[in-house]
Every structure is written in C-alpha cells, then in structure tokens.
LUMLO-360961 format. One record per residue: z, y, x of N, C-alpha, C in turn; residue in one letter. Coordinates in steps of 0.2 Angstrom, whole numbers, plus 2048, in hexadecimal, padded with zeros to 3 digits. Atoms other than C-alpha are relative to their C-alpha. Example, Ala and Ser with C-alpha at 12.3 -4.5 7.8 and 13.67 -1.06 7.14 Angstrom:
<sites>
SITE  n.w  n.v  n.u  ca.w  ca.v  ca.u  c.w  c.v  c.u  resn
SITE  800  7FA  804   827   7EA   83E  800  806  804     A
SITE  7FF  7FA  7FC   824   7FB   844  803  805  7FC     S
</sites>
This chain:
<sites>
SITE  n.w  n.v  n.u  ca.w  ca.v  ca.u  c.w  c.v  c.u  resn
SITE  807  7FF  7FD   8F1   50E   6E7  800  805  806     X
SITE  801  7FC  7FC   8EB   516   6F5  7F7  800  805     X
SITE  809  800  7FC   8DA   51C   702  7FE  7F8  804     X
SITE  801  803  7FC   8D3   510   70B  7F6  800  802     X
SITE  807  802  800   8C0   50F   712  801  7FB  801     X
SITE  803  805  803   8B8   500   70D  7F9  7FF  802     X
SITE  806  802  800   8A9   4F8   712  7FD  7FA  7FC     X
SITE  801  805  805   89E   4EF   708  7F7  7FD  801     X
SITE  808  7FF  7FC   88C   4E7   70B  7FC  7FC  7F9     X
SITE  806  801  805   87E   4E5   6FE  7FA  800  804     X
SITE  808  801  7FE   86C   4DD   702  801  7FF  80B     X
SITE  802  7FD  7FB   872   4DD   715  803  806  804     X
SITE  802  7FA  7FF   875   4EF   716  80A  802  800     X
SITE  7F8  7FE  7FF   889   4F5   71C  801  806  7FA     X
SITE  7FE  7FA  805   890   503   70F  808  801  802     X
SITE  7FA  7FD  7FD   89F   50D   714  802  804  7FA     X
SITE  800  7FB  806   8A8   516   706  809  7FF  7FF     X
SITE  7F9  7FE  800   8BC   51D   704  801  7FF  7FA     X
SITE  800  803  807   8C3   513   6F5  808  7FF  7FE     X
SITE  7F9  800  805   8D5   512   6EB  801  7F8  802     X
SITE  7FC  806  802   8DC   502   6EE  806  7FF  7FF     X
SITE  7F9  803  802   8EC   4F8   6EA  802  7FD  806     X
SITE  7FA  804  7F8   8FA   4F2   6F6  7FD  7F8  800     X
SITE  801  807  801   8F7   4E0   6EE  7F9  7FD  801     X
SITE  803  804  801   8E7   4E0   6F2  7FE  800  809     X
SITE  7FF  802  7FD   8EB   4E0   704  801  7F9  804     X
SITE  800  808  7FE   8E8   4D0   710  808  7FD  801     X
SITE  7F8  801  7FF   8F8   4C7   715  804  7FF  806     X
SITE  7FD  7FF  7FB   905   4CB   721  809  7FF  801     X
SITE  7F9  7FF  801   917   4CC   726  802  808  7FF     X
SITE  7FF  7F8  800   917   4E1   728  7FA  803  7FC     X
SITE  804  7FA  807   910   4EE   71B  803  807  804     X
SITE  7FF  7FC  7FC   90D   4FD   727  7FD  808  7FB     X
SITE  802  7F7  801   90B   511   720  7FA  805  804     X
SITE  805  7FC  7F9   8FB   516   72C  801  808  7FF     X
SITE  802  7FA  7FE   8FB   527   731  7FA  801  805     X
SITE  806  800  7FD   8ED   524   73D  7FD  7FB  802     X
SITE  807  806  800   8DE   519   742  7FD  805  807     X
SITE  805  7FE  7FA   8D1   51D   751  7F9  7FD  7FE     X
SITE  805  802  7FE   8C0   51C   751  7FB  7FF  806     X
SITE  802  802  7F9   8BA   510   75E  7F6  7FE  801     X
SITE  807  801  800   8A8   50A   762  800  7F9  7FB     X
SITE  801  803  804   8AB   4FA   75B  800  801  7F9     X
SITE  801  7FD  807   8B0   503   74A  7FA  804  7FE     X
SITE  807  7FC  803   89F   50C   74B  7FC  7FC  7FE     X
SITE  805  806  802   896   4FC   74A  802  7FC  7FB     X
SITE  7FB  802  805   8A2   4F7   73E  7FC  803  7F7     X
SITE  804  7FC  809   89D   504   730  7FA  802  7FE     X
SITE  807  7FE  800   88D   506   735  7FB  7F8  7FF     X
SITE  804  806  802   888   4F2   734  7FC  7FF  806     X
SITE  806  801  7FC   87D   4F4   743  803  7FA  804     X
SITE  7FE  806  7FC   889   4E7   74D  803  7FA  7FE     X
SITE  7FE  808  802   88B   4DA   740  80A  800  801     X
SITE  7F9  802  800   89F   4DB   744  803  7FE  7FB     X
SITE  7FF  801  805   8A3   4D9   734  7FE  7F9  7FC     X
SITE  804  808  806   8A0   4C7   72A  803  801  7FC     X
SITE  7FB  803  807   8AD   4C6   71B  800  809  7FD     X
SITE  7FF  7FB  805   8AA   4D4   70E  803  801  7FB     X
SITE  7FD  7F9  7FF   8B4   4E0   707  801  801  809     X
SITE  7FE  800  7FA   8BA   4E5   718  804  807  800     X
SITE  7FB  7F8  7FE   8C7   4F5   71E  7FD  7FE  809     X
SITE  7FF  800  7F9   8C0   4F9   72F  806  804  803     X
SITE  7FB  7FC  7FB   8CA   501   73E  805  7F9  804     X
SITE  800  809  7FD   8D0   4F4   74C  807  804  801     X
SITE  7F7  800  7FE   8E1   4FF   74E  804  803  7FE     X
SITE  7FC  7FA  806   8EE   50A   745  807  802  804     X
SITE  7F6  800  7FE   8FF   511   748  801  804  7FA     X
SITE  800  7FC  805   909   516   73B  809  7FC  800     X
SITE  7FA  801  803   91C   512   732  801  7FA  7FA     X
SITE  7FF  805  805   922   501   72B  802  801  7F9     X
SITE  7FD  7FF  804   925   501   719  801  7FA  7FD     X
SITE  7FD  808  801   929   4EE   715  7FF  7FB  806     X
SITE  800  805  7FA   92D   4E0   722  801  7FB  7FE     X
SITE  7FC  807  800   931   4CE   721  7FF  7FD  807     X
SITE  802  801  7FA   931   4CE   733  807  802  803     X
SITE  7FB  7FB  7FE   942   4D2   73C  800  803  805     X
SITE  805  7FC  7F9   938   4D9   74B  800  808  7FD     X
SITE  802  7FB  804   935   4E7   73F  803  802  7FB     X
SITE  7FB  7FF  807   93F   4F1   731  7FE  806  7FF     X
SITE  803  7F9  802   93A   4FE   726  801  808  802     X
SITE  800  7F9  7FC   939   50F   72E  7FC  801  808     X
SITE  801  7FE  7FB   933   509   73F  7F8  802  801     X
SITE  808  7FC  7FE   922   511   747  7FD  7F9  805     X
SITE  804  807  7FE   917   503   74D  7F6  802  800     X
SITE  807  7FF  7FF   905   502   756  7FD  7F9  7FE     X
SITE  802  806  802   8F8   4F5   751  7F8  801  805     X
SITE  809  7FE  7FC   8E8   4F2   75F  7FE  7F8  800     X
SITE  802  807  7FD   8DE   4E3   75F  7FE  7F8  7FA     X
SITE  7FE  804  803   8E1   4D3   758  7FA  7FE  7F8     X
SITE  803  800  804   8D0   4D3   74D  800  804  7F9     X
SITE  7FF  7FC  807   8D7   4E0   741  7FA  806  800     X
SITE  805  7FA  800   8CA   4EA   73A  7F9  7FD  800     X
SITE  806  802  801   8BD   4DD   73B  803  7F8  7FD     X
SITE  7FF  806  803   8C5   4CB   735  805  802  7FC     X
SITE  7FA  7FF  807   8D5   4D3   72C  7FF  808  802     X
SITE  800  7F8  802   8D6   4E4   724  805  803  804     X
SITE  7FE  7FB  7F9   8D8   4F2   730  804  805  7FF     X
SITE  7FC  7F9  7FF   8E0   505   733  7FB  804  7FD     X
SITE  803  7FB  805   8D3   50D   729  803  802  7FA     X
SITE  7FC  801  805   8DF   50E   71D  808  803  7FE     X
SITE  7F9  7FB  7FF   8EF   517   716  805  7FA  7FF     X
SITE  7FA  806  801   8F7   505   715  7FB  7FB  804     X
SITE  802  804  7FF   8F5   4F6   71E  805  7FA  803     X
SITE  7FA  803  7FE   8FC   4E6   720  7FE  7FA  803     X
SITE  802  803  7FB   8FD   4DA   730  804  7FA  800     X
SITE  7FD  805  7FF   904   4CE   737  804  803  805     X
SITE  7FA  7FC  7FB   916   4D4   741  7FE  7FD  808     X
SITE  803  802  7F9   90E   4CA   752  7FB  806  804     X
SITE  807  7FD  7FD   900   4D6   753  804  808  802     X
SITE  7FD  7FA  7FE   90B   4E6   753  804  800  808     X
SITE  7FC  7FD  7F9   914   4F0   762  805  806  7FF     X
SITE  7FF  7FA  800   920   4FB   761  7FD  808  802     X
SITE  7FF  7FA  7FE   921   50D   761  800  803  808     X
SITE  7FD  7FE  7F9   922   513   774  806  806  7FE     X
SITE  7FA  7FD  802   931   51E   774  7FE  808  802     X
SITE  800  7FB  800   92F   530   772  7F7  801  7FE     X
SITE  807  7FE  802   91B   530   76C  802  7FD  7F7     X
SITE  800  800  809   914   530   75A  7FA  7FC  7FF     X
SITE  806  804  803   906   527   74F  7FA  807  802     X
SITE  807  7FC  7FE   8F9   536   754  800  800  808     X
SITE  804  7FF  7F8   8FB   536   766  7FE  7F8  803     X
SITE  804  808  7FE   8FC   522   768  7F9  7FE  7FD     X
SITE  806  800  804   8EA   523   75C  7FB  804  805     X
SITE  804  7FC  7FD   8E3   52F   766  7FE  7FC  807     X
SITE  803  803  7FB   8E4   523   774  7FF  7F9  7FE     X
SITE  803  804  804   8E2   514   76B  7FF  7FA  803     X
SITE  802  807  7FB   8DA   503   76E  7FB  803  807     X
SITE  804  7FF  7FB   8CE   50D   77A  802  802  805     X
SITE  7FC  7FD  7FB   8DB   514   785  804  7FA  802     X
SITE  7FE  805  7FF   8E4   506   785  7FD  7FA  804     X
SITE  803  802  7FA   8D6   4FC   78B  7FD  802  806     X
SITE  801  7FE  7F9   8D3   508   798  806  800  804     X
SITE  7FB  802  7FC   8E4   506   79E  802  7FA  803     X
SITE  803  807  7FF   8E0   4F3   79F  7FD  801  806     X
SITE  804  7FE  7F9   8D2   4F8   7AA  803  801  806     X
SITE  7FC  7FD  7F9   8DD   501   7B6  803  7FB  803     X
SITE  7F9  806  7FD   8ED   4F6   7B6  7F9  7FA  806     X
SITE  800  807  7FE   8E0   4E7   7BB  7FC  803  807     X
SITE  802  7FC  7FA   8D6   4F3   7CA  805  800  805     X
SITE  7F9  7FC  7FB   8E8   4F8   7D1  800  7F9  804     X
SITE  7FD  808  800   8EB   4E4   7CF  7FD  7FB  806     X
SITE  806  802  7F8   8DB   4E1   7DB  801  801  804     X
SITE  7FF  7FD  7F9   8E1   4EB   7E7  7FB  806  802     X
SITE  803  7FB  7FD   8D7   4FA   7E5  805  805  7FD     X
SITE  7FB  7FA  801   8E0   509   7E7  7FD  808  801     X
SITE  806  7FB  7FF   8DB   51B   7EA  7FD  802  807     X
SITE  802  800  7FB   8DA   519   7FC  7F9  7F9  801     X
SITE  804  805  800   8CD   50B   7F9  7F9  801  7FF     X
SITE  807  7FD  802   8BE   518   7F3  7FF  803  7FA     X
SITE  800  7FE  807   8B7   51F   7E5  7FF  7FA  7FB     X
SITE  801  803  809   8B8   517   7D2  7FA  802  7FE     X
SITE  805  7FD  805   8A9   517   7C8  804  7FE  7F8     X
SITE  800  801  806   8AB   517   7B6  7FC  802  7FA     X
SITE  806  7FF  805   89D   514   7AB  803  802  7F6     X
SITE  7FE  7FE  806   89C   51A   799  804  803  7FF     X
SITE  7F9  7FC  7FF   8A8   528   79E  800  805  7FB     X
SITE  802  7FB  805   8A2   534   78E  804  7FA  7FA     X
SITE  7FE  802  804   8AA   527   784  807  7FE  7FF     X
SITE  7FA  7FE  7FF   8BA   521   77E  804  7FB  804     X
SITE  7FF  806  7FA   8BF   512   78A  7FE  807  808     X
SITE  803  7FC  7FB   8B5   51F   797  806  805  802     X
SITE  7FD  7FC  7FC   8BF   52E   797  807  7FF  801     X
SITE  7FC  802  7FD   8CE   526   796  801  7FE  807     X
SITE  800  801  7FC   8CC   51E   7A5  7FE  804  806     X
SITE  802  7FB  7FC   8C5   52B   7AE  807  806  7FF     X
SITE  7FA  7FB  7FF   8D5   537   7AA  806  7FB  805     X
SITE  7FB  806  7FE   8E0   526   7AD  800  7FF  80A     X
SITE  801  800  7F9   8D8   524   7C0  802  806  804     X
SITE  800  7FA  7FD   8D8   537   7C4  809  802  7FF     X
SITE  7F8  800  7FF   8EB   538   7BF  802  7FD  804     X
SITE  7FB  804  7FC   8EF   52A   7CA  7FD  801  809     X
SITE  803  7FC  7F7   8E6   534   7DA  7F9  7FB  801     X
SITE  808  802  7FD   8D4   52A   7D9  7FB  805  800     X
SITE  807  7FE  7FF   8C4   530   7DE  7FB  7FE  7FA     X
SITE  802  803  808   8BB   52E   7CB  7FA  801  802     X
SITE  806  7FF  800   8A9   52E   7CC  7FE  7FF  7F9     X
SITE  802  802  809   8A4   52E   7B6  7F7  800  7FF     X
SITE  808  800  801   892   528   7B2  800  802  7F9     X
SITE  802  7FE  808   88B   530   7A1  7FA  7FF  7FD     X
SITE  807  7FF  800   87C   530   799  800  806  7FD     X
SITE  7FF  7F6  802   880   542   792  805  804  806     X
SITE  7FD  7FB  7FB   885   54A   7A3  802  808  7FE     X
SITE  803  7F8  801   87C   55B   79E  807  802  7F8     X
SITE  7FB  7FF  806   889   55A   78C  808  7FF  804     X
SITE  7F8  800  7FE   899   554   795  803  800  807     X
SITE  800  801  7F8   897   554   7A7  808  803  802     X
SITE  7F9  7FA  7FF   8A6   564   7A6  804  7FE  7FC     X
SITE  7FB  805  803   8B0   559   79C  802  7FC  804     X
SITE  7FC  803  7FE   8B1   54D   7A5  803  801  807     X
SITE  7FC  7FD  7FB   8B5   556   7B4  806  805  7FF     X
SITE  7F9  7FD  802   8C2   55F   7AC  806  7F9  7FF     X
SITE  7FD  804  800   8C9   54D   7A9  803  7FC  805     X
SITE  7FD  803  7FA   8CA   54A   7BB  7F9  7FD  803     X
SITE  803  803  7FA   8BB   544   7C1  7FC  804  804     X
SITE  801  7FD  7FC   8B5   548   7D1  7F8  802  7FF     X
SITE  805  801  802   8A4   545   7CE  7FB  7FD  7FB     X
SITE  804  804  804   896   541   7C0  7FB  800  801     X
SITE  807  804  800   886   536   7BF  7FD  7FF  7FB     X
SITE  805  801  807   87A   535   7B2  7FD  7F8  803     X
SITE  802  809  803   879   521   7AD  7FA  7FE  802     X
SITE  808  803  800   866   521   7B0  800  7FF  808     X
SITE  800  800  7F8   86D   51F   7C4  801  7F7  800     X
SITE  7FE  807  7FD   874   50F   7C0  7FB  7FC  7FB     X
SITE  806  803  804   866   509   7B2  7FB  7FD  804     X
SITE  807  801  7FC   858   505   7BF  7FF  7F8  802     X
SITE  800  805  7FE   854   4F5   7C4  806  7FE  805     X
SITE  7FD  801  7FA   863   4F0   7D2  7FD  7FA  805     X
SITE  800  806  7FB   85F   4E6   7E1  808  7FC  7FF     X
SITE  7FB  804  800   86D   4D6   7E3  806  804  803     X
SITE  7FD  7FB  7FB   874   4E2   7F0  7FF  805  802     X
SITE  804  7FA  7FF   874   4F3   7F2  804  805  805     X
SITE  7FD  7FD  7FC   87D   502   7FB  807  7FF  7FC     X
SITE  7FA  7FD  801   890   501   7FA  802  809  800     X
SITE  7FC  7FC  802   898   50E   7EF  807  800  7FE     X
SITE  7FA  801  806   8A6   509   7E4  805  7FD  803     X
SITE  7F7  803  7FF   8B7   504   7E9  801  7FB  7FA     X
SITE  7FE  804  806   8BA   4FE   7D7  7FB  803  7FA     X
SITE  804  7FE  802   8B0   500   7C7  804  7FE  7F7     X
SITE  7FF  800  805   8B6   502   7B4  7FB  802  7FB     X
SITE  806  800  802   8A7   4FC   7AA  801  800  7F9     X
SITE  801  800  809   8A3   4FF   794  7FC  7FF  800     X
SITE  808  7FF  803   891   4FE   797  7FE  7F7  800     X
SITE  804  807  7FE   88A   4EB   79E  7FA  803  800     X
SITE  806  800  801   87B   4E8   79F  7FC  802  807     X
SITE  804  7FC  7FA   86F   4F1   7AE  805  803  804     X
SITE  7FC  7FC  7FE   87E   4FC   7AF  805  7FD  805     X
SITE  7F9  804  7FD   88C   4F1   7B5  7FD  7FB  808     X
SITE  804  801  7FB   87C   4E8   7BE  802  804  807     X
SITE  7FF  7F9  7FA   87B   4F7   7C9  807  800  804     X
SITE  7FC  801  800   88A   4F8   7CA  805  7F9  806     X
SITE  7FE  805  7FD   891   4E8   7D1  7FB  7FF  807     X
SITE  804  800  7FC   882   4EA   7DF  802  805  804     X
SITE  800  7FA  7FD   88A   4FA   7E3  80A  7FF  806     X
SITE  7F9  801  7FC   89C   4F3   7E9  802  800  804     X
SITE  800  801  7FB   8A5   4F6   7F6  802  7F7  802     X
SITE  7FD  807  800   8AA   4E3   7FF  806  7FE  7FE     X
SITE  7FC  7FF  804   8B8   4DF   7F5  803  801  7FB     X
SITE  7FF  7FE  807   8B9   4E8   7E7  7FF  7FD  7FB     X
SITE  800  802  808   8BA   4E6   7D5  7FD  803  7FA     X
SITE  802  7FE  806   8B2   4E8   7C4  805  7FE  7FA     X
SITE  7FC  802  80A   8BE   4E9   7B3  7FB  804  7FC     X
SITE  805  800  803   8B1   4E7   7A7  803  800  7F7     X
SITE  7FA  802  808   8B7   4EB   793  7F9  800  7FA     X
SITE  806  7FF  805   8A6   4EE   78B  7F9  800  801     X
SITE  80A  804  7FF   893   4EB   788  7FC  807  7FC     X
SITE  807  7F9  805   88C   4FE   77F  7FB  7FE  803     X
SITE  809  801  7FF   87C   4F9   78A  7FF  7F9  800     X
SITE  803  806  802   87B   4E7   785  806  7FC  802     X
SITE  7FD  805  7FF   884   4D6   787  7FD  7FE  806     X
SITE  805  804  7FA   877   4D1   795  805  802  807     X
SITE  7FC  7FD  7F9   87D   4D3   7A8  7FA  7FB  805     X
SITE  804  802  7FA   86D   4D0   7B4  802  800  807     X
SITE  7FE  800  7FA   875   4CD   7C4  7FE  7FA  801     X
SITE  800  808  7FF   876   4C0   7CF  809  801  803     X
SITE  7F8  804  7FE   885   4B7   7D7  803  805  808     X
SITE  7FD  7FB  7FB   883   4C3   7E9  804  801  800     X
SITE  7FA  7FA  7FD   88F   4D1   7E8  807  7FC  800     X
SITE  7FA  805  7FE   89B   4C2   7E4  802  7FC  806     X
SITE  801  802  7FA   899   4B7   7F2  7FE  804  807     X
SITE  7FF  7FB  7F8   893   4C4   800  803  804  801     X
SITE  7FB  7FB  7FD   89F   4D1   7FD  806  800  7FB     X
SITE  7FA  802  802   8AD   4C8   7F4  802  806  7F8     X
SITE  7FE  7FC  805   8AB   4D5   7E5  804  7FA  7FA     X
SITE  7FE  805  805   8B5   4D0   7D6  7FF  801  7F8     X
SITE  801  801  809   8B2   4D0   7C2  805  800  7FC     X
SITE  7FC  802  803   8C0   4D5   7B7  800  800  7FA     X
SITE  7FF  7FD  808   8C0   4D3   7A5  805  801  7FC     X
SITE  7FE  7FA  804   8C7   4DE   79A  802  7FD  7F7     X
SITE  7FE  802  809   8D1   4D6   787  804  805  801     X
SITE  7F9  7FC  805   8DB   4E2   77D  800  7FD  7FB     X
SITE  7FE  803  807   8D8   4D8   76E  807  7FB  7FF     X
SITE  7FA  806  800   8E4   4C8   771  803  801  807     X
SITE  7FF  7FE  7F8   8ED   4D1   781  808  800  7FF     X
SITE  7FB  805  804   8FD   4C8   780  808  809  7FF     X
SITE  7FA  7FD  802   90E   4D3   779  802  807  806     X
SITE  7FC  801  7F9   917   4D5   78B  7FB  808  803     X
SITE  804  7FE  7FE   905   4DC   791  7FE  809  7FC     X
SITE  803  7FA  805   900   4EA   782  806  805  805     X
SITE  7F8  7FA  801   914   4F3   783  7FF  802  807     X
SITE  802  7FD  7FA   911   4F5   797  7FA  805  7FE     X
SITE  807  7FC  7FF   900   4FC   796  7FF  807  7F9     X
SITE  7FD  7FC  803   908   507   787  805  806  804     X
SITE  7F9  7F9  7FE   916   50E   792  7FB  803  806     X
SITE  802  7FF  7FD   90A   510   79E  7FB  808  800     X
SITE  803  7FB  804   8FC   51A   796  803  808  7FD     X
SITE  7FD  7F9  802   908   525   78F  801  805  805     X
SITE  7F9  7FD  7FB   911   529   79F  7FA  803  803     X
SITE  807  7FD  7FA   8FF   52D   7A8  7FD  806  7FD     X
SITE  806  7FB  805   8F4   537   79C  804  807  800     X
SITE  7FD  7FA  7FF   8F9   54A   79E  7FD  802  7FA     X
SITE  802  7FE  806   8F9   554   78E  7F9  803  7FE     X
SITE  805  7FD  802   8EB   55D   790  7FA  7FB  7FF     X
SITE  803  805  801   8E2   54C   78E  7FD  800  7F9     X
SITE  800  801  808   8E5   54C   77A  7FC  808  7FD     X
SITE  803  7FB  7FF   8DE   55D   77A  7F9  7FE  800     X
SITE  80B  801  7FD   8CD   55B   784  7FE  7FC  7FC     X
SITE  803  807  801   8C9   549   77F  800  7FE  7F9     X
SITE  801  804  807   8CD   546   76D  7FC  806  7F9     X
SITE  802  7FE  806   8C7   54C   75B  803  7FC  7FB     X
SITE  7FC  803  809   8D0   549   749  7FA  801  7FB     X
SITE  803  801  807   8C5   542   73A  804  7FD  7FB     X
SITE  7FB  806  805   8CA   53C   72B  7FC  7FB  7FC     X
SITE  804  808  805   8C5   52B   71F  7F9  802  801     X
SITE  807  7FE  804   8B7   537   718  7FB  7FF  805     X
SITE  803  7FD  7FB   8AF   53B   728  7FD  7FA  805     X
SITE  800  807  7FA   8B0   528   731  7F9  7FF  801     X
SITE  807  802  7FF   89F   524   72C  7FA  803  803     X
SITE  805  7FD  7FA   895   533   734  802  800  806     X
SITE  7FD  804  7F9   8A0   52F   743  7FE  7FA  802     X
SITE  803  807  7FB   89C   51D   746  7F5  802  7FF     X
SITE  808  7FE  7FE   88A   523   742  7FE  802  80A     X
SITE  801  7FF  7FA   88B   52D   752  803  7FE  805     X
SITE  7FC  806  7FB   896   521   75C  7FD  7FC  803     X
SITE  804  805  7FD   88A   516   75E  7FC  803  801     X
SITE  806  7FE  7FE   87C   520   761  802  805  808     X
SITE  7FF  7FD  7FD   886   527   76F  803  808  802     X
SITE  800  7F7  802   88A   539   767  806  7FF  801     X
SITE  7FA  7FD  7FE   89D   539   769  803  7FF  806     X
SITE  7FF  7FD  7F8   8A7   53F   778  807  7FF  7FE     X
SITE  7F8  7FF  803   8B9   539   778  804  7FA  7FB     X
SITE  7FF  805  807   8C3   531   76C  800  804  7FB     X
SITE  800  7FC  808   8C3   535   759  806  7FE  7FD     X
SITE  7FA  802  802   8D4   534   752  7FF  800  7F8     X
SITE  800  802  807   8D4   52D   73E  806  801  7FD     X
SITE  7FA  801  801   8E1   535   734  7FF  7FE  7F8     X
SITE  7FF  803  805   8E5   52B   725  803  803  7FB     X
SITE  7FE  7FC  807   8F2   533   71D  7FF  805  7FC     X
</sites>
C-alpha cells in the first residue's frame, strides 16, 4: 500500500483526497516507478479543482509529470535502480499520474535521468520549464537572437513564465515580463533577469490589427486579448511561441501582422514532443538555469497541501513553480 491523491467526482462536483492504495490497482504499463517528486502545473489546478473539466474517467491520480527511481521493468530501456523523468503524454489526466508514491507507465513516455541532477531539481523545473525551453529553442530557431530586440513574455509570474524569463536573460536577451501582479512580483522577476515589467492590463485593451512595433520575439501562456496585442506589437519578422491559454482559448486578431510584417506563430507541444526532442531541451535547461533559480522561483508542498494550491493556481495566486514531494 501506499499515498496517493485521488480524485473523485460526485453530483458533478471534483473531490481531491490523499488515499492508501495498492500497487495492483495501478493502470498498465511496462515500468513501475518509486516517485519522489511531482509539480504542480496550471493544468493540475484545474485538474483537482474540476473547474477545467480535464479529467473524464474517474477515480483518477492527477500530476501530468514525476521523476523518481525504477523499481520494476519489462522494458530493457530501463532496469531497476535507474532515475527517470516522466512529462506529458496525458499522464495525470487520461492515465494515473505523479501524484503519487508509485506510478506506473508506459517505458516510451519516460526520459532519462540527465547526468549529474536529481528527481527534486528536475521537478522543480518540470513540465513547465521544459516547455519554456521549447519556447526559446523554437525563437533561436526563427532567427531571433538577442541582437534582434526585446522579448516579451507574458504570464511571467507563472511557471512557464518565469522560467522563460530566467532562460532569455541567461542567454543575453532583453526580457520584458508582463504580469498581472507587478506590484507582488515585479522584484522577483527582475531579480530573474528581466530588464523590464508591465502590468497585463497594457496588453488586455482592445489592439488595433496593427500597432507600434516592440517585440523582437514573444513567449505567450496567456491567449486571448493578450497574445492579440501582442502579435500587433511585432517587430517585422518576428515570432510568437505560443504554449498556453490562462486568458482563454479565443485569439481575436486578424491575419495582418502575418501578411504585412511576415510575423510568425509557433506553437508550443510538450505533451507528444518526440524522444530525441524532450532529452535535448533536458540537457539544455539544465545547462542554462543558474542555481539561484531553484532558490528564488520554486516552493515544496506535499500530497496534503496540493488542493489549496491548485485552488490558488488557477485563481492566479502562485508565483513560480510548486515542487510536490511524494515520498
């Protein structure tokens, strides 16, 4: 037997609760992992809190990612004792998650250990960091560099956000970080590196099609009004890597900034982001992020605590990432 949070829904209504279960009652996999850590992301707010429906099949183990120590394989990819990370791949919303002190996958979806890190520091950057190193890599990949302008990076108080706002300012960009809590983190996120912060309600306004070039490149979580702006604000050329929707699914633009000043649109999977693609953007992450990153930026909860945290996840209230420790 062992913890795991469980979610459960009656009438409708999500229930989150830290429950004793069995190895056996585990879904089916080749690898049976020992989690030592879990994250909590935005999508796992919405997860324990129900407010985003992400969940259809109940019982359910959220947490979309884990790192921890094999302790059964039938995979020879993998043998008992290795360390191994898990991001994506629907885990934590269609197969039981990393909320958990056991979990077991399918040996495709894992990644090695990087060499010389652990299951708390790879958790701490997580699916979130990860997809902010996505972000970057596909920017460079455009052709924006740091001689190109400033970065914006929306929902920079978040965990995709300040990721990406440390990840830019370590590789010599000009960061600009939008927030809607400036006045709570503003000295955060300029101790993360960026040059500049803007309170969100710059880029919320109605945008014209076309508007004053700012932006060199743009590393967006928000959509919606946000990204609108945003892509109106482009210099000609440049690019948008887009990974998330906290201000909606919508994107009221038009086709302009495309057409007249050749801007481009990247989107942003970590979910099914092939093998070859994770382990890079692994060795990468590592190699950039300066220690005092794990410091500033993160906070450790554990099982109990998950649910008054994805409460305030989605409502906007955390800063950072939230490390889950399971064991």
């Amino acid at each position: 037997m062992f913890n795991a949070l469980v979610l459960t829904q009656n009438d409708k209504q999500t229930h989150a609760e830290v429950r004793q279960i069995n190895v056996s009652d585990l879904p089916e996999g080749e690898v049976l992992v020992d989690v030592s850590y879990s994250s909590l992301n935005y999508k796992d707010g919405l997860a324990v809190t129900g407010v985003g429906r992400i969940i259809r099949h109940f019982p359910m183990v959220p947490g979309i990612d884990f790192a921890g120590v094999v302790s059964e394989s039938a995979d020879p990819r993998y043998k008992v004792g290795d360390q191994v990370i898990l991001t994506g791949w629907g885990v934590g919303e269609n197969h039981w998650g990393g909320m958990s002190q056991k979990a077991r996958v399918k040996a495709d979806w894992l990644v090695p250990m990087p060499q010389g890190c652990d299951a708390a520091k790879t958790m701490m950057i997580g699916t979130a960091g990860l997809t902010a190193m996505l972000c970057v890599q596909a920017l460079q990949q455009a052709g924006v560099n740091p001689e190109s302008g400033d970065v914006l990076v929306t929902g920079a108080s978040g965990g995709v956000g300040s990721v990406a706002v440390t990840l830019l300012a370590q590789l010599g960009y000009r960061v600009v970080a939008s927030s809607g809590r400036v006045e709570e983190n503003g000295e955060l996120l300029k101790q993360l590196g960026a040059s500049d912060v803007i309170d969100r309600s710059e880029l919320e306004q109605d945008s014209r099609p076309l508007d004053k070039q700012r932006w060199a490149g743009v590393v967006d979580t928000v959509g919606n009004k946000v990204l609108a702006t945003a892509l109106a604000q482009i210099n000609y050329g440049g690019s948008a890597a887009i990974c998330g929707l906290a201000g909606g699914h919508q994107l009221p633009t038009t086709v302009m900034p495309f057409i007249l000043r050749g801007v481009n649109l990247l989107g942003i999977d970590s979910v099914a982001c092939p093998f070859e693609k994770r382990v890079k953007a692994w060795e990468q992450v590592l190699a950039i992020l300066p220690a005092s990153f794990y410091d500033q930026a993160c906070q450790t909860v554990t099982l109990d605590q998950v649910p008054e945290f994805a409460q305030q996840i989605i409502k906007g209230k955390v800063t950072g990432r939230v490390l889950v420790k399971c064991d």
